[in-house]
C-alpha positions as CSV (number, residue, x, y, z in Angstrom):
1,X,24.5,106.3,117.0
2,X,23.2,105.2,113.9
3,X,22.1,108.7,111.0
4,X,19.5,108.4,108.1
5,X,22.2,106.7,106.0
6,X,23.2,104.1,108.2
7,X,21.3,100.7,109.3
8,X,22.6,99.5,112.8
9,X,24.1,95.5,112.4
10,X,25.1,93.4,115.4
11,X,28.0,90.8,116.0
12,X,29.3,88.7,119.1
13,X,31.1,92.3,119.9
14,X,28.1,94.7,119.2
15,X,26.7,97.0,117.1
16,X,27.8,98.7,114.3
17,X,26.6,101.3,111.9
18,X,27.0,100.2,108.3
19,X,26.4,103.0,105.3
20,X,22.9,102.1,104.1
21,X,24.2,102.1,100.2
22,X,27.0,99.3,101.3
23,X,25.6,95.7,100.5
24,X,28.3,94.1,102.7
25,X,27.8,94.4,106.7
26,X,29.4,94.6,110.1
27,X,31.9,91.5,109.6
28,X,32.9,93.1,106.6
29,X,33.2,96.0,108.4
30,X,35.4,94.7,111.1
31,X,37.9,93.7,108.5
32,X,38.1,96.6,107.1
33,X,39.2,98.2,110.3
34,X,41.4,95.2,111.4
35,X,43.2,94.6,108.6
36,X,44.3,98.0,106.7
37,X,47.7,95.9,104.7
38,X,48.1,96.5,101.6
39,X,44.9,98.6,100.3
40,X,44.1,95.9,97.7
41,X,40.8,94.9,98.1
42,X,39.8,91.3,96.8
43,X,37.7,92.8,94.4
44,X,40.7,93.3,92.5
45,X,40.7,89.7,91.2
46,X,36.9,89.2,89.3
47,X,38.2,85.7,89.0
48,X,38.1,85.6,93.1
49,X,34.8,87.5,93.6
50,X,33.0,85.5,90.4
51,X,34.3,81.9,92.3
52,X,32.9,82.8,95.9
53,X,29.3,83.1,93.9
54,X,29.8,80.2,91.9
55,X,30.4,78.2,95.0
56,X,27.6,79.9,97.2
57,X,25.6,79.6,94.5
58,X,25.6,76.0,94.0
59,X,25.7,75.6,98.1
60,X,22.1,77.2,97.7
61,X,21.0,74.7,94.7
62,X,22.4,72.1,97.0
63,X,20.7,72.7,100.1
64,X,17.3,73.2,98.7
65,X,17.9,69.5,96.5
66,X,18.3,68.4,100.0
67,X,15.0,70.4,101.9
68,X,16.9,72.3,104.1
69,X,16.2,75.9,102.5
70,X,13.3,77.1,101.4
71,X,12.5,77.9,97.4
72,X,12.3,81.9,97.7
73,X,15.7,82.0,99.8
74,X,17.4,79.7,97.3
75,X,16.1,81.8,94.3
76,X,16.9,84.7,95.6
77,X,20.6,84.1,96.6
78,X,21.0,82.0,92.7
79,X,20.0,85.6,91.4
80,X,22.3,87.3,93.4
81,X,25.1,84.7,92.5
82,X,24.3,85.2,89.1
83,X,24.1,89.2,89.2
84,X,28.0,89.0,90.7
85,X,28.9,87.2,88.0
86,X,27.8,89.2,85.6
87,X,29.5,92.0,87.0
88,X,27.2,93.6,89.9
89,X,28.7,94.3,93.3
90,X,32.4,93.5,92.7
91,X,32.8,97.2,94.1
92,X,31.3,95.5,97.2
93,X,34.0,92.8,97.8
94,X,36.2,95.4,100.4
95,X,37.9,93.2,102.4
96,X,42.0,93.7,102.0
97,X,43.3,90.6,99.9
98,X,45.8,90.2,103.2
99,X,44.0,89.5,106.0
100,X,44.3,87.3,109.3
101,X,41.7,84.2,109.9
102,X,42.3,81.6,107.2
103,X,39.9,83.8,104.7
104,X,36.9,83.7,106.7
105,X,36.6,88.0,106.6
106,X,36.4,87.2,102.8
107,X,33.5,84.6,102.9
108,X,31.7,87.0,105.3
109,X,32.2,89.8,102.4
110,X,30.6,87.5,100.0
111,X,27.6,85.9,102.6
112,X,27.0,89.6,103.2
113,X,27.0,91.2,99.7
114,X,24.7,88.2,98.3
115,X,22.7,88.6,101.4
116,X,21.6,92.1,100.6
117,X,21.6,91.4,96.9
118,X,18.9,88.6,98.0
119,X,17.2,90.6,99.8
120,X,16.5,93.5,97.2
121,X,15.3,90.8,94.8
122,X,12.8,90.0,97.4
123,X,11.8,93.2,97.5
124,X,13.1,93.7,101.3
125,X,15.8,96.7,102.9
126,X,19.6,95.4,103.0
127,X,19.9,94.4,106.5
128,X,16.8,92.5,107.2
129,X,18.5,89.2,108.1
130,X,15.2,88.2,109.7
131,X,13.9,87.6,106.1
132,X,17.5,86.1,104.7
133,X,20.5,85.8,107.0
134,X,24.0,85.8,105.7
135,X,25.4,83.3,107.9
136,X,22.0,80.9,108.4
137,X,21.1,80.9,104.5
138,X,23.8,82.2,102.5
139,X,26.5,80.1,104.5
140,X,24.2,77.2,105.1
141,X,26.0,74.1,105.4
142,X,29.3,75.5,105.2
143,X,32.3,77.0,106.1
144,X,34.8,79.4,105.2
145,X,37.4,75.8,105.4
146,X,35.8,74.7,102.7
147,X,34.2,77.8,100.9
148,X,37.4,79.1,100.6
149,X,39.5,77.3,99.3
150,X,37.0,76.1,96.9
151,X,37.0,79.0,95.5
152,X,40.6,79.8,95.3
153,X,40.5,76.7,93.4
154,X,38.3,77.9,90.8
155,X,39.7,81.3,90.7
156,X,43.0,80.1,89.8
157,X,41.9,77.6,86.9
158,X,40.0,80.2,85.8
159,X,43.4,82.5,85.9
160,X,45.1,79.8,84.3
161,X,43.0,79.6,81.5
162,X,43.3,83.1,80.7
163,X,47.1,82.5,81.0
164,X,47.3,79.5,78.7
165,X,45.8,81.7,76.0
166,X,47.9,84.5,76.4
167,X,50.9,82.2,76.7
168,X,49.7,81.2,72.6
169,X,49.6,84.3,71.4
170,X,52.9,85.1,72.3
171,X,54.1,81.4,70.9
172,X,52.4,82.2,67.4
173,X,54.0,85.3,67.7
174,X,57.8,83.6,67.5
175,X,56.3,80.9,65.4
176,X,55.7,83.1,62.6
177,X,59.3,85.2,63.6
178,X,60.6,81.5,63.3
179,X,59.3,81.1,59.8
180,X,60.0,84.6,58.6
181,X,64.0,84.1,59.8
182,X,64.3,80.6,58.3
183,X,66.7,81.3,56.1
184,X,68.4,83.4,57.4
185,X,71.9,82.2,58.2
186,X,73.6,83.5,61.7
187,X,76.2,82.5,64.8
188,X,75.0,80.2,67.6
189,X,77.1,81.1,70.9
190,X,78.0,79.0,73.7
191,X,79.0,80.7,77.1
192,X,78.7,83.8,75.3
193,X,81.7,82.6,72.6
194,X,81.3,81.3,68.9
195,X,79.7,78.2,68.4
196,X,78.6,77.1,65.5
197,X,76.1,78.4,62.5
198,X,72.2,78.6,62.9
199,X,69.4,79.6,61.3
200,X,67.5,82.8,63.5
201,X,64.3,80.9,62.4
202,X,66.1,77.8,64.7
203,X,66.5,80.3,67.7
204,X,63.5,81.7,67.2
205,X,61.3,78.6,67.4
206,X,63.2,77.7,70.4
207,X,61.2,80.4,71.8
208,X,57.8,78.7,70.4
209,X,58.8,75.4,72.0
210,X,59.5,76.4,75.1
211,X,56.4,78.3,75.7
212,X,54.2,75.1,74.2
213,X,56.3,72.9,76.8
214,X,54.7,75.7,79.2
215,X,51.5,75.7,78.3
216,X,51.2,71.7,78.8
217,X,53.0,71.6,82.1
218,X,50.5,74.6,83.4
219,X,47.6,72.6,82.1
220,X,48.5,69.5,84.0
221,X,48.9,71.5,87.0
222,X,45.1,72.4,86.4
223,X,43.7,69.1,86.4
224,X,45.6,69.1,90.5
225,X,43.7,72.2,91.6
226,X,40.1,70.4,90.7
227,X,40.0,68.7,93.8
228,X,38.1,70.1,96.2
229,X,37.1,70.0,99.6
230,X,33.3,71.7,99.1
231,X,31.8,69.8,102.4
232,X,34.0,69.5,104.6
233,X,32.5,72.3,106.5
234,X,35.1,72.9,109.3
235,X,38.2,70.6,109.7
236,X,36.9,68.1,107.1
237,X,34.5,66.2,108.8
238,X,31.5,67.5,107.3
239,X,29.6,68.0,110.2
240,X,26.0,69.9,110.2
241,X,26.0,68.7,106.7
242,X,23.8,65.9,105.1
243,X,25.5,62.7,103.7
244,X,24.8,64.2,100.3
245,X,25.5,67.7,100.4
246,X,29.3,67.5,99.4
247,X,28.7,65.4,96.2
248,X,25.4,67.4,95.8
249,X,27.4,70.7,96.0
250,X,30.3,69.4,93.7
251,X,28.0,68.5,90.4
252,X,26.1,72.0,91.0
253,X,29.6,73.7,90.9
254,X,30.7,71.5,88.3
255,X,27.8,72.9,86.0
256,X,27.7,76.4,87.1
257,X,31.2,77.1,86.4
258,X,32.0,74.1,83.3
259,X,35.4,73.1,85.2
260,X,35.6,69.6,86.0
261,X,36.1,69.7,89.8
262,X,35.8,66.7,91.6
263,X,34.7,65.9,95.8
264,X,38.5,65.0,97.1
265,X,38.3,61.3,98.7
266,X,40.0,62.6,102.2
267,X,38.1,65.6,103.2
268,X,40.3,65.9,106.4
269,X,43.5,65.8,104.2
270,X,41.7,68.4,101.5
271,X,41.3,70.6,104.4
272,X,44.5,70.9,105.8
273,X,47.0,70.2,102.6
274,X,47.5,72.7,100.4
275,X,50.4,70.9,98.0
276,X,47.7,71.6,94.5
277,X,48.4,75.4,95.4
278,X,52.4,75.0,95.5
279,X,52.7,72.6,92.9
280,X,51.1,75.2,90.5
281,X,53.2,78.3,91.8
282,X,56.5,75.5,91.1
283,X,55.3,75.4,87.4
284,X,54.2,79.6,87.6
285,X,57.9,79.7,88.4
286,X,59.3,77.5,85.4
287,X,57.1,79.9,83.0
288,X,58.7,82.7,84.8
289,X,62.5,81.4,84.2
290,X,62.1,80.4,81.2
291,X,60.3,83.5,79.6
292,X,62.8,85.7,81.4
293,X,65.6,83.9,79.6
294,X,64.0,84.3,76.5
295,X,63.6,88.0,77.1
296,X,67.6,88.1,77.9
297,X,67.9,86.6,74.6
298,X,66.1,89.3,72.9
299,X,68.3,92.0,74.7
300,X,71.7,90.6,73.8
301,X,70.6,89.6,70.1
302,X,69.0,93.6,69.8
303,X,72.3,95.1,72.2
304,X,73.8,97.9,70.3
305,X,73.3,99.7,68.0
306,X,76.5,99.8,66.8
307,X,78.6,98.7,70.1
308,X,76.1,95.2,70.8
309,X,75.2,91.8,68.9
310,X,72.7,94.1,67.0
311,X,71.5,91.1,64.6
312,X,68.0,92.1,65.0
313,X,66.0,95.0,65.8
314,X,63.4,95.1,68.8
315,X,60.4,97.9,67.3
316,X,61.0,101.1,69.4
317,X,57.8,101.9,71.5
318,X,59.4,104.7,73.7
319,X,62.4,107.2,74.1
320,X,64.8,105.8,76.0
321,X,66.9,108.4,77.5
322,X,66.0,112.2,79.5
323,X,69.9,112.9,78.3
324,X,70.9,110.8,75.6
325,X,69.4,111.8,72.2
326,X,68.4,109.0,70.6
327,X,68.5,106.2,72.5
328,X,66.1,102.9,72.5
329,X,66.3,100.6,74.8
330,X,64.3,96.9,75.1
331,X,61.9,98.6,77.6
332,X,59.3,95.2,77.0
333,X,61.6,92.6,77.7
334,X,62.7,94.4,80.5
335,X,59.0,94.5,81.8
336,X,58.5,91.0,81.6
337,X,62.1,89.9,83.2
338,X,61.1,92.0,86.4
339,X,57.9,90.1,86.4
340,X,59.3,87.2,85.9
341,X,61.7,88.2,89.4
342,X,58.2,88.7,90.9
343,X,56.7,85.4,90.0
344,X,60.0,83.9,91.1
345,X,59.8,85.6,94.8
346,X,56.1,84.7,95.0
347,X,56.7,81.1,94.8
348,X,58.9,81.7,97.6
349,X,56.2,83.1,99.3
350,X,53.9,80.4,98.5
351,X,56.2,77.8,100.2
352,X,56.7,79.3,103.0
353,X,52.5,79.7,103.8
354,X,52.0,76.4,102.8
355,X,54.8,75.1,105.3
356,X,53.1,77.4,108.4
357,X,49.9,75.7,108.0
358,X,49.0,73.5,111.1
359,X,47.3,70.7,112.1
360,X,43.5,70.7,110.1
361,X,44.0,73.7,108.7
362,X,46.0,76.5,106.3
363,X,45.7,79.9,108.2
364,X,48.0,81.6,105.2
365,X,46.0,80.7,102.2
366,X,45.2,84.6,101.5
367,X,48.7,84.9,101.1
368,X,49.0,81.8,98.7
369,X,45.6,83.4,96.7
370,X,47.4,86.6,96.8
371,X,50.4,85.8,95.6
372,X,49.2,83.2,92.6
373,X,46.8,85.4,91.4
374,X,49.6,88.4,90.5
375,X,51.5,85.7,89.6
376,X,49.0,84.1,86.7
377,X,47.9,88.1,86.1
378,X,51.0,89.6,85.5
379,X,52.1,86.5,83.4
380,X,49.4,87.0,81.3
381,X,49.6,90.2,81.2
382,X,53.7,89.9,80.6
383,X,52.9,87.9,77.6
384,X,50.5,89.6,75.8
385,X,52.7,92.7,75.9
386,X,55.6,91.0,74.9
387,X,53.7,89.6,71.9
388,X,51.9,92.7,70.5
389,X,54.6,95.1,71.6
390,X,58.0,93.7,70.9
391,X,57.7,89.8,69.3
392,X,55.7,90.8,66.2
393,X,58.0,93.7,65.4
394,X,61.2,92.7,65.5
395,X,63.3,92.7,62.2
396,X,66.2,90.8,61.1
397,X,69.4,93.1,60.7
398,X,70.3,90.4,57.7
399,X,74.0,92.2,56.4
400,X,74.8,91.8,60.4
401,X,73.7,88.2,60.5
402,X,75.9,87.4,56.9
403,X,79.5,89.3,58.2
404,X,79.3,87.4,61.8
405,X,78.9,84.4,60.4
406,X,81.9,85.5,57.2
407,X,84.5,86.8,60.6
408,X,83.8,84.2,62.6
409,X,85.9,81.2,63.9
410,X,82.9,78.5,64.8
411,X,82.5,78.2,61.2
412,X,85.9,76.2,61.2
413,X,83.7,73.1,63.2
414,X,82.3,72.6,59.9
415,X,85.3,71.8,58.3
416,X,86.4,69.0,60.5
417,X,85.5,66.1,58.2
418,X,87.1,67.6,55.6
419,X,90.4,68.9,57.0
420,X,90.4,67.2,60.2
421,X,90.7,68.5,63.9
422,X,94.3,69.4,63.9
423,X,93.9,71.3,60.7
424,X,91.3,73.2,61.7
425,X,92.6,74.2,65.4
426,X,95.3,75.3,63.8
427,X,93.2,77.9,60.9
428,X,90.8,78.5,63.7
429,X,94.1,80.3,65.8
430,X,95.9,81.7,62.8
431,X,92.6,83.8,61.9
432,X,91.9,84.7,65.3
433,X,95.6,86.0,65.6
434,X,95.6,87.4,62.0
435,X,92.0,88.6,62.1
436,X,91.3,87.0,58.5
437,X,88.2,84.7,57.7
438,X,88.7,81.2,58.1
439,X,87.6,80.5,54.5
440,X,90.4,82.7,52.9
441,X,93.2,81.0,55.0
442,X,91.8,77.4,54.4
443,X,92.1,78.2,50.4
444,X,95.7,79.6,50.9
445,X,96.7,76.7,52.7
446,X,94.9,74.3,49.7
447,X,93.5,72.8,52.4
448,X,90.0,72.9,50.4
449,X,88.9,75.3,47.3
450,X,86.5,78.1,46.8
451,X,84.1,75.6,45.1
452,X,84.4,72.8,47.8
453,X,84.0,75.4,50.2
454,X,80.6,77.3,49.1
455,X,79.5,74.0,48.9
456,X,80.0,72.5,52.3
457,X,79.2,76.1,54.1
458,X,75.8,76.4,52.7
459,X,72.9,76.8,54.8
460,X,71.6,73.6,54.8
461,X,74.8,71.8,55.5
462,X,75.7,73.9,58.4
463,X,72.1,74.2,60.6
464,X,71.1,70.6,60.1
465,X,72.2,66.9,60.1
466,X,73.6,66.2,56.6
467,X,75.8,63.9,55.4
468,X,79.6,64.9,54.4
469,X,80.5,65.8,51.1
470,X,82.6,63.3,49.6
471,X,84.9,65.1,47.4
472,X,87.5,63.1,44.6
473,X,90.5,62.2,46.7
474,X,93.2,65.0,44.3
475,X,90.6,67.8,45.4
476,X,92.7,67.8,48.6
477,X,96.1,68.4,48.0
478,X,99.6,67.6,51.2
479,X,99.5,70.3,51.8
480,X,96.3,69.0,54.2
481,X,98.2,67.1,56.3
């Protein structure tokens, strides 16, 4: 029994009342009841909601190019398209972001919500399909096989974008650490032990590379997901569809959102295959690893203060103890390794939903959207943190950096053209056992002097392909041998 603020709607299982304020309807409705997960709706990815207009949007300018629905119905859903996407009704997209039957409760949301939206502009009540039908205008010549997924795709390049940029600002963050630290002289480590000398500014840019190696591979992953299958209605074949529709559909898109998607060759295989989606969580993951490592980095090179590495200083942003006055700890790298563990456990996801899929279609892709959207989001947001948090602060604990590098034994490597390998095995074990610098036992030995020595352990001879010094041959005394 239907009150004064609800409108009575009807499915293949009866009627339902729907709150008259609600622009979505009784399939919307349904879901809600059917599929109470994880209380995310879908409206919590714009990128999502903003896609399903973009693609029902074009639909519309499609169909009418084509004669198959009228001018006022194709105006009125473009205006609703374009409302959404300016921010109207995203409030209205309910449905939970898990849900069962391959997305179509989510295309019903959206064929609902512009529905009404339509119908307003009209100047009708919310509800009057008579006038402007969800499924027989708003859906017209479509599917939610082909909707769906569609938009998915356009979600996540948006997503992408947005995590490109980010990923940027965080590598011009250690780009400008890199040049700040150039000079500044410090141990490399191997397996945790003393290699051989560095520049910070070198480990730093490390950082910077790797996140530009990133950002290409992420991009080329973009160009896979503009493939789309906009047309293939149910399984691919494009049936109740015109000839034209799917290339029709495809250049509307195209303009309406300015990404450069493309009508897939193989509608049947675009259907069903869903490799675009786990080739792009593959690379998510490769961010992920790679960012996480660099945020172990950080941690060990900040550990102490006193007890750790301690060669630089992450800024403090927070106490970091309830019983230990005092203490800071690298509460933003931490942040960004755990979401880096999350990315890492959705790819896992992703390849198992892709596996399930069956015959001409992918019943899990919710799951896949689900999971590569917090993926890209909390990437992005993981990087911008990192950047404006933790990257631009950090400051070089330079006396640190200059006695590691005086006490330690991988500064003997350097020495090897000079006093050869056995010479310097053997000054390399004295100082460890004596603990005395391997400069001051290499000049009692006359295996080299003070002079030669500041000479070949400069900076620029130790952190950078340089030729030997050639010294006069009675600079190097028997004792050498």
């Amino acid at each position: 029994m239907s009150t004064s603020n609800e409108r009575i709607e009807h499915d293949l299982l009866g009627d339902l009342p729907v709150p008259n304020d609600a622009y979505y309807g009784v399939h919307t409705l349904r879901a809600l009841v059917n599929f109470p997960i994880t209380g995310i709706p879908i409206s919590t990815y714009p990128n999502l909601v903003n896609a399903l207009a973009s693609v029902k949007e074009a639909a519309a300018m499609a169909n009418h190019d084509l004669g198959v629905l009228a001018e006022h119905k194709m105006k009125a859903i473009v205006h609703a398209c374009r409302e959404i996407r300016n921010g109207t009704a995203h409030d209205q997209f309910v449905v939970d972001v898990i849900q069962g039957g391959a997305g179509t409760s989510t295309n019903m949301n959206a064929n609902e919500v512009i529905a009404n939206l339509a119908l307003e502009h009209l100047g009708h009540q919310r509800g009057d399909y008579a006038l402007l039908h969800p499924n027989e205008d708003v859906n017209l010549g479509q599917s939610t096989n082909d909707v769906y997924p569609t938009a998915l795709k356009i979600a996540t390049y948006m997503g992408i974008v947005q995590l490109v940029h980010a990923m940027g600002v965080l590598r011009h963050s250690f780009e400008r650490k890199a040049e700040e630290f150039r000079d500044d002289l410090k141990m490399g480590r191997t397996q945790l032990q003393d290699a051989v000398p560095m520049t910070l500014g070198q480990e730093f840019s490390t950082f910077a590379v790797m996140l530009g190696e990133d950002e290409e591979r992420l991009t080329e992953a973009s160009k896979l997901i503009c493939e789309i299958n906009l047309g293939a209605t149910a399984i691919g074949t494009g049936i109740n569809t015109s000839p034209e529709y799917a290339a029709l559909a495809c250049r509307h898109l195209a303009s309406i959102t300015g990404i450069p998607v493309v009508t897939s060759p193989n509608l049947v295989e675009a259907t069903q295959d869903v490799g675009s989606f786990v080739q792009l969580s593959g690379v998510l993951k490769r961010v992920a690893i790679k960012l996480s490592k660099t945020c172990n980095d950080l941690r060990l090179l900040s550990s102490g203060p006193r007890a750790g590495f301690g060669e630089i200083n992450l800024p403090p942003v927070q106490a970091g103890s309830s019983i230990m006055p005092g203490k800071v700890n690298p509460v933003i790298p931490e942040v960004v390794n755990q979401i880096a563990f999350e990315v890492i456990g959705n790819d896992v996801t992703v390849s198992f939903a892709a596996e399930a899929g069956q015959l001409q279609l992918n019943a899990f892709e919710p799951l896949i959207a689900h999971s590569l959207f917090k993926s890209v989001a909390h990437l992005r947001a993981g990087c911008l943190t990192l950047a404006s948090r933790c990257v631009d602060g950090i400051m070089a604990n330079r006396d640190r950096l200059h006695a590691l590098v005086e006490n330690s034994i991988g500064i003997v490597t350097a020495l090897n053209p000079y006093i050869g390998y056995t010479n310097a095995t053997q000054v390399a074990q004295e100082a460890l056992a004596s603990g005395r610098s391997v400069a001051e036992i290499v000049i009692e030995k006359g295996l080299l002097s003070r002079a030669q020595l500041d000479e070949i352990l400069q900076p620029s001879m130790l952190t950078q392909p340089r030729q030997a010094v050639v010294f006069p041959p009675q600079s190097i005394e028997g004792d050498a041998s």
